[in-house]
Structures are given as C-alpha cells and as structure tokens.
C-alpha positions as CSV (number, residue, x, y, z in Angstrom):
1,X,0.0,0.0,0.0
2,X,2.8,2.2,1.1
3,X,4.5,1.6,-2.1
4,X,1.3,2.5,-4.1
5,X,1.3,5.4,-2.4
6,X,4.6,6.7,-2.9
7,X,4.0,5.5,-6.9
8,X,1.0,7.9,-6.9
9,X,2.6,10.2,-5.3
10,X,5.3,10.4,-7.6
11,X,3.1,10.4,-10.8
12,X,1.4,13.5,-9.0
13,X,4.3,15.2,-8.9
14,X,5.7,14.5,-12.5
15,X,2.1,15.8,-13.4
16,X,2.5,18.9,-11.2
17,X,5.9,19.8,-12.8
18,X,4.6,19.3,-16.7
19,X,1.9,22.1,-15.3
20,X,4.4,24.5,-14.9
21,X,6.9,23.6,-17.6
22,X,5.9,25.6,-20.1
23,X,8.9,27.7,-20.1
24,X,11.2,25.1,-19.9
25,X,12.1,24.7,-23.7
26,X,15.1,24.3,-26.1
27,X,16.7,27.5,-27.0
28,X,15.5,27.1,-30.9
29,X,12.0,28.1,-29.4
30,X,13.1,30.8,-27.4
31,X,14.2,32.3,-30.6
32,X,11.9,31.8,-32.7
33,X,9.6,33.3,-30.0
34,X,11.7,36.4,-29.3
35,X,11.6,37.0,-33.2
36,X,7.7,36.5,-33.1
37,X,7.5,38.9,-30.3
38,X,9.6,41.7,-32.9
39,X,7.5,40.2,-35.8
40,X,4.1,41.2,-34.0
41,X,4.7,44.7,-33.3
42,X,4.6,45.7,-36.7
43,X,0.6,45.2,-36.0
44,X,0.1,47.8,-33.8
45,X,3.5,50.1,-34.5
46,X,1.8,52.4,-37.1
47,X,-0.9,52.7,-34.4
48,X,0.1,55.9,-32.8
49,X,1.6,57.4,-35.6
50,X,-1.9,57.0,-38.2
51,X,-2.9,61.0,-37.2
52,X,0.9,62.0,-37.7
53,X,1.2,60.3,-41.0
54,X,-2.0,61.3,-42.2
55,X,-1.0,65.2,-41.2
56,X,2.4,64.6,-42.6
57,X,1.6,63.2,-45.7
58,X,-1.5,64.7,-46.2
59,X,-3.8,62.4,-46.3
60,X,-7.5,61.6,-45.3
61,X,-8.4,59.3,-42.1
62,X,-9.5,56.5,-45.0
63,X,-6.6,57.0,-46.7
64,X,-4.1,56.0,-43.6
65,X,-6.3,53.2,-42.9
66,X,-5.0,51.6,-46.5
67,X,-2.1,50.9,-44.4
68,X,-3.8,47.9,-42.8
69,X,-5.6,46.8,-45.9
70,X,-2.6,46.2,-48.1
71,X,-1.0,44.7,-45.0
72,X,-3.9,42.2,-44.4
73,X,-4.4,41.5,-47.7
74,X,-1.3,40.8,-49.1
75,X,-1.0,38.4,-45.6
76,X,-4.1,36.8,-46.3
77,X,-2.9,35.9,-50.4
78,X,0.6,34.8,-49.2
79,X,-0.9,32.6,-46.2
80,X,-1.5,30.2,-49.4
81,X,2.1,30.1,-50.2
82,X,3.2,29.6,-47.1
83,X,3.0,25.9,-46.5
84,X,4.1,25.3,-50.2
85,X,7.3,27.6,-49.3
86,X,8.3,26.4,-46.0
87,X,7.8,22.4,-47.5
88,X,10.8,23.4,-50.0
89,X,13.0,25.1,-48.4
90,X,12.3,24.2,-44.6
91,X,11.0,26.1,-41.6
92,X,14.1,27.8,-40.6
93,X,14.5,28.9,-44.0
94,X,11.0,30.8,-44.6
95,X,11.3,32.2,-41.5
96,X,14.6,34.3,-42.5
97,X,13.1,34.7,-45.8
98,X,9.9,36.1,-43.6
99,X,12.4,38.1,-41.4
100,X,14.3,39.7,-44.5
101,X,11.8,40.9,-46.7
102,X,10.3,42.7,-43.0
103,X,13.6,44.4,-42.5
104,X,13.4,45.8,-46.3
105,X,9.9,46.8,-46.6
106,X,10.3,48.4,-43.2
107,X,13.1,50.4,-43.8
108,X,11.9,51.6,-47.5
109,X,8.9,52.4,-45.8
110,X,10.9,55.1,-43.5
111,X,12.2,56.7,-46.2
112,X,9.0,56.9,-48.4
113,X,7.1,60.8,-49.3
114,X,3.9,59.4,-49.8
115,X,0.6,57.8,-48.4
116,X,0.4,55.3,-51.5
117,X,3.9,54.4,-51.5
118,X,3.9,54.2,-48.0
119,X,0.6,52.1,-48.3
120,X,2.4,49.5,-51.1
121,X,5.2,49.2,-49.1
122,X,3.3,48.2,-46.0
123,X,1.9,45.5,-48.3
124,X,5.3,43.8,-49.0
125,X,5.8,43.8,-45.0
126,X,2.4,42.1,-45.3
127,X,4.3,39.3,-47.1
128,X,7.1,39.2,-45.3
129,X,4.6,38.8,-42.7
130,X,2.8,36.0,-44.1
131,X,6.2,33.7,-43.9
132,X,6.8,34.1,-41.1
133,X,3.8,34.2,-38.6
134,X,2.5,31.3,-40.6
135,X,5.8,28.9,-40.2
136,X,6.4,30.7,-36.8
137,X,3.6,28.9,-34.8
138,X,4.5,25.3,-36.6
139,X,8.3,25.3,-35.9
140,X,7.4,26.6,-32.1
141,X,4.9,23.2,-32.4
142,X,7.6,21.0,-33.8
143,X,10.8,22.2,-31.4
144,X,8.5,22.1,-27.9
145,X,8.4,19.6,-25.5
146,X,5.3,20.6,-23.8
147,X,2.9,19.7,-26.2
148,X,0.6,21.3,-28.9
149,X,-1.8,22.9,-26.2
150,X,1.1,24.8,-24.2
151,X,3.0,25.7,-27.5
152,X,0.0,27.5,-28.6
153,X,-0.4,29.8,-25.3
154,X,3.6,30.3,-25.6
155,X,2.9,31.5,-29.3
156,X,0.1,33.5,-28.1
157,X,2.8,34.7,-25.2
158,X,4.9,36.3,-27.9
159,X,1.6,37.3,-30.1
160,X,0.2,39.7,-26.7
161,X,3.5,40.7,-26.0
162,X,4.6,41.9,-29.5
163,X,1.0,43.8,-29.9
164,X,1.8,45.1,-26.2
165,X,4.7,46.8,-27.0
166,X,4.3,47.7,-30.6
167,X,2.1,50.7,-29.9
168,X,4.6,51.8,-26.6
169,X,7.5,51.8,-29.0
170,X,5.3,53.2,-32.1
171,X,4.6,55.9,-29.6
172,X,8.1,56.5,-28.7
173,X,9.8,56.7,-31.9
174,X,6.7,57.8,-33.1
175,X,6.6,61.6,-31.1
176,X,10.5,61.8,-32.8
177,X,8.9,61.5,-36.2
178,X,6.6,59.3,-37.8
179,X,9.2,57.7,-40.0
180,X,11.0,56.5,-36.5
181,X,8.6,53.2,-35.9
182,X,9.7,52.1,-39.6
183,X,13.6,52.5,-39.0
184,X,13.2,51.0,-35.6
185,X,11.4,47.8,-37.0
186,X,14.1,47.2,-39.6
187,X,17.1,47.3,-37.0
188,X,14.9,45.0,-34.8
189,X,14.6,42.3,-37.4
190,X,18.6,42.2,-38.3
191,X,18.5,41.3,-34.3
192,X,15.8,38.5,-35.0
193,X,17.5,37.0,-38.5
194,X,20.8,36.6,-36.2
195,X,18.8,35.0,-33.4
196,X,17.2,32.6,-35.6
197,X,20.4,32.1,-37.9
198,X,22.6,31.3,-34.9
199,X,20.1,29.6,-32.0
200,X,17.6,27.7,-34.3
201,X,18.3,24.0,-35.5
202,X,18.1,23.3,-39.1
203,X,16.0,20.3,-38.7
204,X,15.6,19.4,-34.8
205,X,16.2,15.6,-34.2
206,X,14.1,15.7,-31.3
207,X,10.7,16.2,-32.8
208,X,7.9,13.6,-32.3
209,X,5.8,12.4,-34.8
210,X,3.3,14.6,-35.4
211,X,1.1,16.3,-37.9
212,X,3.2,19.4,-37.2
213,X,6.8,17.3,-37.9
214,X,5.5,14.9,-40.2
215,X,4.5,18.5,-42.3
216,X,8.0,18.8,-43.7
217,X,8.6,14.9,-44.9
218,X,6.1,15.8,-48.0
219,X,6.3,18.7,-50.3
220,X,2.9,20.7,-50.2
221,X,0.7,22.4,-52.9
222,X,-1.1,25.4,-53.2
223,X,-4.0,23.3,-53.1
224,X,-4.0,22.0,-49.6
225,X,-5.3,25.4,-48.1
226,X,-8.3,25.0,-50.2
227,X,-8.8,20.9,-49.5
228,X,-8.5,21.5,-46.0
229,X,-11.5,24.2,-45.7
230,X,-13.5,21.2,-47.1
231,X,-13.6,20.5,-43.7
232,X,-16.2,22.5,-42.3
233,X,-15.0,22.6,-38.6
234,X,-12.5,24.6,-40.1
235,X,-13.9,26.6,-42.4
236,X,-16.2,27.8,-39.5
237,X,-13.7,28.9,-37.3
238,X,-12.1,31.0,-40.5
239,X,-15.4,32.4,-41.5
240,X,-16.1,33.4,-38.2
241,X,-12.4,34.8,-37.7
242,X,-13.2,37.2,-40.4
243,X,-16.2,38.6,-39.3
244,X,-14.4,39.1,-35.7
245,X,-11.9,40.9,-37.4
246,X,-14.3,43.3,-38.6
247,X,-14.7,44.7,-35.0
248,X,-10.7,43.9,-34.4
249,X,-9.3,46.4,-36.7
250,X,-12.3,48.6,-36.2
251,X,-10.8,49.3,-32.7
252,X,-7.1,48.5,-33.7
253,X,-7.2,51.4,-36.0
254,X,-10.3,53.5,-36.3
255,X,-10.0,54.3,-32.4
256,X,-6.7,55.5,-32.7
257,X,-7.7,57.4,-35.2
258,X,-10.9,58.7,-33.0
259,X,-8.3,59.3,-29.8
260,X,-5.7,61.7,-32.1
261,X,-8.9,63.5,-33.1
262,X,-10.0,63.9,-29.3
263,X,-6.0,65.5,-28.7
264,X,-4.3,62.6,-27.8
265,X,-0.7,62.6,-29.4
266,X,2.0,59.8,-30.0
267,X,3.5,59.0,-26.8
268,X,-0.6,58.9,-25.4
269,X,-1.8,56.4,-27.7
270,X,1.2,54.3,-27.4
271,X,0.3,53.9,-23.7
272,X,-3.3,53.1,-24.5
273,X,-2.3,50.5,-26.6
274,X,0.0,49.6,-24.1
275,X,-3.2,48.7,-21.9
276,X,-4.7,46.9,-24.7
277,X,-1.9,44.3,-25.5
278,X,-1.2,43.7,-22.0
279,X,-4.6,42.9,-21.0
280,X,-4.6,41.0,-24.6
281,X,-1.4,39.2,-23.5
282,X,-2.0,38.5,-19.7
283,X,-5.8,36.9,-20.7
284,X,-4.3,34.9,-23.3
285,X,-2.0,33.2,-21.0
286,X,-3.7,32.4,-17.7
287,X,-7.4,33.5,-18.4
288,X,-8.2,31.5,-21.5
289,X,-6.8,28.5,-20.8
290,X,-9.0,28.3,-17.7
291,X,-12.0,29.1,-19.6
292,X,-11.5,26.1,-21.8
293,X,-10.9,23.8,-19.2
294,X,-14.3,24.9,-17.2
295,X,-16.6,25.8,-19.9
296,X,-15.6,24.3,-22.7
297,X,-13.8,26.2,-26.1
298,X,-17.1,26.8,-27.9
299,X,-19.3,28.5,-25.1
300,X,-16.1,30.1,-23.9
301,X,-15.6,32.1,-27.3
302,X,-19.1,33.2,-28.0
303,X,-19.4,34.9,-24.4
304,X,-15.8,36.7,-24.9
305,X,-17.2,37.6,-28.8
306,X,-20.2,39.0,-27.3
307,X,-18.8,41.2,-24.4
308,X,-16.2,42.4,-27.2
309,X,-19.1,43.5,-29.3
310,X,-20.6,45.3,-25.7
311,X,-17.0,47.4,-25.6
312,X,-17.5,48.6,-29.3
313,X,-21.4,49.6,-28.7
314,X,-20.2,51.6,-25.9
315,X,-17.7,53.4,-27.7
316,X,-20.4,53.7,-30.6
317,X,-22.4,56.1,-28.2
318,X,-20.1,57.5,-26.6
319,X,-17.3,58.3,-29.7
320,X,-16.7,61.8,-28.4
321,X,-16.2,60.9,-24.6
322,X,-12.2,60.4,-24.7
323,X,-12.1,58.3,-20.7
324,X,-15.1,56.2,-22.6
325,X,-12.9,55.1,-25.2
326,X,-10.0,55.1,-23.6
327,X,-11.0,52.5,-21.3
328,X,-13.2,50.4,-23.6
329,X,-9.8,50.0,-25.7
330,X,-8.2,48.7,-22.6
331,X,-11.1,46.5,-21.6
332,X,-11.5,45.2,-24.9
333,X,-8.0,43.7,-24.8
334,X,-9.4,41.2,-22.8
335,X,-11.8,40.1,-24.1
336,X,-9.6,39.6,-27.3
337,X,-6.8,38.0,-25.5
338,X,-9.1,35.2,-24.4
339,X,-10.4,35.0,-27.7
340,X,-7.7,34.7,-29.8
341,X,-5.9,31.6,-27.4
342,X,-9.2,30.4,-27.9
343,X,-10.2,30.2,-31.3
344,X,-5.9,29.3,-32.0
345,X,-6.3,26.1,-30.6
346,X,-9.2,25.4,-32.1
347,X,-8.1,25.4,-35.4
348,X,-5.1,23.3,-34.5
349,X,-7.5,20.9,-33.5
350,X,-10.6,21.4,-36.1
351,X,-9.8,19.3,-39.1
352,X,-7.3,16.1,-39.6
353,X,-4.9,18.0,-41.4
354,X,-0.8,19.2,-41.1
355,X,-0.8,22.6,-38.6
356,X,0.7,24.2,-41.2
357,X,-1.9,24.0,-43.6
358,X,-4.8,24.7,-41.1
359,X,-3.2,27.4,-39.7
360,X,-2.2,28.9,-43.6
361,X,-5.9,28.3,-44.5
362,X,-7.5,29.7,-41.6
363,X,-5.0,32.9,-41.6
364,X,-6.3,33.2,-45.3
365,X,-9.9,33.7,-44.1
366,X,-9.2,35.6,-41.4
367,X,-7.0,38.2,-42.8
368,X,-9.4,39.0,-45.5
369,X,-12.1,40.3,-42.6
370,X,-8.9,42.3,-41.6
371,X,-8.1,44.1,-45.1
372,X,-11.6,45.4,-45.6
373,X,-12.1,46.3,-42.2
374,X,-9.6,49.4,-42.0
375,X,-10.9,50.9,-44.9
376,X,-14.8,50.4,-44.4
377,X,-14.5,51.6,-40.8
378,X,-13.0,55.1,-42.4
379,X,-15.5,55.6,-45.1
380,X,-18.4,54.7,-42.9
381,X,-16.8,57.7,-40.9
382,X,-17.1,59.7,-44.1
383,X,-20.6,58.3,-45.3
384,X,-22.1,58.6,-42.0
385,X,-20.7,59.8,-38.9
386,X,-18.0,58.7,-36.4
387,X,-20.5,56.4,-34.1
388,X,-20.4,54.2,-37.8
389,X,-17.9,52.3,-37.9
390,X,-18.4,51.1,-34.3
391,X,-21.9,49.9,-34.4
392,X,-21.2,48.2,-37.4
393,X,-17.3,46.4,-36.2
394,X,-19.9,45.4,-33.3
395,X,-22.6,44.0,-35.4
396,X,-19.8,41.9,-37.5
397,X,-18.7,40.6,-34.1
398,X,-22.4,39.3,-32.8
399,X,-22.3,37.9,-36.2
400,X,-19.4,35.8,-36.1
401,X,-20.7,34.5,-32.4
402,X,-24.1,33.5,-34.1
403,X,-22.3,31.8,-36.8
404,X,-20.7,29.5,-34.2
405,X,-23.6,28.9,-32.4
406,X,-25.2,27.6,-35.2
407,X,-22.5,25.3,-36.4
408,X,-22.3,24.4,-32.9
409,X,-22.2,20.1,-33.9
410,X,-19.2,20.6,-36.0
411,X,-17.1,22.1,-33.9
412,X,-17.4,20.4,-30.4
413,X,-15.0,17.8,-31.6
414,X,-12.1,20.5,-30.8
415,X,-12.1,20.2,-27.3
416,X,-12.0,16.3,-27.3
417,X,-9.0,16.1,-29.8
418,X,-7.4,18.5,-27.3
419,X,-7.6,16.7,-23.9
420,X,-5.7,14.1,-25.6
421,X,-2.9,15.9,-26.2
C-alpha cells in the first residue's frame, strides 16, 4: 500500500511539474519566440503614428487606414504560399526569408514621401509577414516539449506581447517623427534574423511524430489550403475569424484614429495600446486556458465575442467621450486575448490535417475580414458619422458569435481532440 502510495505520489508530482513547464524549452523556441515577439509589433506600430502620417503626408483618415488593408491583404494571399514555401525550403529557411523581406519593406517604408507608397510598401511587409507568422507557430509546435496545447499559449505569449509593445514603442519613436517606428522595425529584425540564424536547428532531431513534424517529410501544394477548408470545422472557425476581425481592426485602427482626433498625441496612444496588448497578453495566457478547461472552447468564445461586441457599442455612443474610449480600448483587450488563445487552438485541433496548412488556410480567411475592415471603418466615418464604424465592427462581431452557435455540432470535436494531447 505504502509503495502504491509513494508511486501515486510520484506520478502527481511528475504531473505537477509538466503544469508549470511551459517555459522550460530548447533555446530554438526561445528564438523563434523572441523573433515573433519583434515580428508582431509591426501590428500595432503604425498605431500611434496614423494621425501624424495622415497630417504629414496629407492624407484623409480612409486613406491611412489603407495601411492595414494592403497589410492584411497581401498576408491573407501569401498565407496560401506559405506551406508550399516552408515544405521546400524548410521552416528555418522561410522564417529568414519572412524576417528579411520585413527588414526591407520596413526600412523603404521610413524613407518613403507618400501615403500610397507608404501604403504599397506596408503591403510587401504584409508578405514578409505571411512567412513568417505562418511557419512561426508550426516550428514553435515541432521544437516544444510541452505539447501542442502549451506551444500554442507560448505563441500566443509572444503574439500579446509583440501587440503590447508595438504601440509603446510606435509611440516612442513615433513623437520623434513618424518615420522613427519604420527604421526602428528594420534594425529590430537584423536582431531577430541573427537570433534565428545562430540559435535555431536546421531540422531538430528531437521532434515527435506529429502532424506538425510529419509536415515537412512531404512537399505541399497550393492546393491544400483549399482541401482543407472542405472540412467544415474549419472553415467555420475562418469564416467566423473574419467577421471578428471586422470589429478587431475597427478598434485596432479607427479608435486610434478617433483618440488623435479627441488631442491625444504619439506617446498617449502608445500607452493606451499599451493597456490593450497587456490585458490581450495576460488573458491569453492564464485566463483562456481556464476558460477552456471549465466551460468548454465553444461556449467560452461566443461569451468573450459577445462582451467584445458590448465594448464597441459603448464606444459607438459614446465616440466623443475620450475616458469612454479610452477604457473600452483597454477592456477590450481582454476580451480579445481570451479569444484569440481560444479560437488558435481550435483550429489546430478542427480538421485532420498538417498545422501548417490549417493554420495557412484559416490565416487566409481571417485576414481578409482584416483588409476590408480598416478601410470600411474610415469611409463609414465619411458616409455617415464617427458612431459608424463602431456599431457596425460590433454587429460583425455578434455575427461571427451566431455563426458559431449555429454550427455548434461541428465544432465540439475541438475540445476532445485537445484533452488528448
């Protein structure tokens, strides 16, 4: 009895340590997520500068939105490529590929005099992007030794973080001169290609066989994005993606705007985003898991879609009251931190296909939602009046929960394929 005991005792205990062994993982990871981190501030960077460029450059509020269009939708495009890329010339490879054509776009977007070339040039970083955020989450997969679950939250670690910052260092830079965040992005990524160069294996030996390692043992197509939204688990989550994505960018971009109307100036809104990411980044890590595990990933992200869509109606009546938005933009962050841990996992989990390819068709729905959304939320502005683009980013957001309500019986397999991991 004694001896079952101790046995039981020690199982406990290995199980206590793989809770918290999340951080305990080969030093490829760590650069791969310290180059994610770099990789995701180019989302919110031009943040705090959109009012600046669009006085700089002369341009409309519309016009500077275009700057997260081309982004989105040359990412969405190239999210096809992606897996067909990465197949040939490895993981490691498309990531400095990724890293490269970042660093180039970036800096040739510093030194550019106009909104449209500005706005082009913000598409290439878009592809840049594409490589790597799409190979980024499947090589973090592939190197771990904690499992698909715990890889994911690290991923989503450097995702909050990146978005966190971002804005603070937009901000900074930012109140020296618009052109600042651009220049400061390119340096950064010369620090992440020499990260990855040096730290990251080639191939790591240690991989287990997976659907993320067993990925790279077969060259891909262009097709496979397409075959795998056959599956409708996954085409669900995608769909519904883009729709959230409507109300995403609508306060990633059109409430900056709305604050530099209202007086605030760089440095201000990079603090306010500040708030944002880190409530984005704290929930992703120890909020949504939780959720998951008590309530179960479906019911979990339709209640954090819906009180998203709450944060936007506020700021819908209340455009003009600076603390309103302020906060919502803070609050919000929440809301989308559990979300986007949430509805990650899920898609890992949705159809029977390599990571890579789920991930690179999912991104390819998602992204979509985020190229229109910039420039509809500014021209609704323009059509109607500032409330606009709010009620109608909130309204794409209800949507998107409906739609997963609805497809409810296709999707509750997620949450079974994940306990077995």
């Amino acid at each position: 009895m004694q001896t079952s005991a101790t046995s039981h005792s020690k199982t406990a205990t290995k199980s206590q340590t793989k809770k918290v062994s999340m951080f305990s993982q080969p030093i490829g990871v760590w650069a791969v997520v310290f180059a994610s981190i770099i990789a995701f501030m180019g989302l919110g960077l031009v943040d705090p500068i959109l009012p600046a460029i669009a006085a700089k450059l002369h341009a409309s509020s519309s016009d500077v939105t275009l700057l997260f269009t081309s982004y989105n939708a040359v990412m969405a495009i190239a999210m096809l490529i992606t897996g067909v890329l990465s197949s040939r010339i490895g993981m490691k490879g498309t990531l400095l590929m990724g890293i490269i054509v970042i660093a180039v776009f970036a800096a040739l977007g510093g030194m550019s005099n106009s909104i449209w070339a500005l706005v082009w040039l913000r598409g290439g970083w878009g592809l840049g992007n594409a490589m790597f955020v799409a190979t980024a989450l499947a090589a973090i997969v592939s190197m771990s030794k904690t499992g698909v679950g715990k890889s994911i939250i690290l991923f989503e670690v450097a995702v909050g973080l990146g978005i966190s910052v971002g804005p603070l260092l937009g901000g900074e830079l930012g109140s020296i001169s618009w052109r600042g965040p651009f220049f400061g992005v390119a340096c950064l990524m010369v620090l992440a290609f020499l990260l990855v160069t040096l730290l990251m294996p080639k191939r790591s030996k240690s991989v287990p066989v997976t659907q993320a390692s067993t990925a790279s043992k077969k060259k891909a197509s262009l097709a496979d994005p397409f075959r795998a939204l056959k599956f409708r688990a996954l085409r669900t989550f995608g769909i519904a993606a883009a729709l959230y994505n409507f109300g995403f960018f609508t306060l990633l971009v059109y409430a900056a705007l709305v604050l530099g109307h209202l007086g605030l100036d760089e440095h201000q809104l990079g603090l306010v985003f500040l708030g944002w990411g880190l409530m984005l980044a704290f929930t992703s890590v120890f909020t949504a898991p939780m959720l998951q595990r008590r309530f179960g990933t479906l019911p979990s992200m339709v209640v954090q879609l819906l009180l998203f869509a709450a944060t936007l109606f506020v700021m819908a009546i209340w455009t003009t009251d600076k603390t309103v938005v302020i906060v919502m933009v803070i609050v919000a962050g929440a809301f989308l931190g559990n979300n986007n841990t949430l509805i990650t996992t899920a898609v890992m989990n949705a159809a029977p296909v390599e990571r890579p390819t789920a991930s690179a068709a999912y991104s390819f729905l998602r992204f979509i939602g985020g190229a229109i959304a910039p420039y509809l939320a500014g021209k609704l502005a323009e059509w109607f009046n500032p409330h606009m683009p709010f009620i109608v980013g909130g309204a794409f957001v209800v949507i998107a929960s409906l739609y997963l309500l609805v497809n409810t019986k296709h999707l509750k397999h997620v949450d079974n394929v994940e306990s077995a991991h």
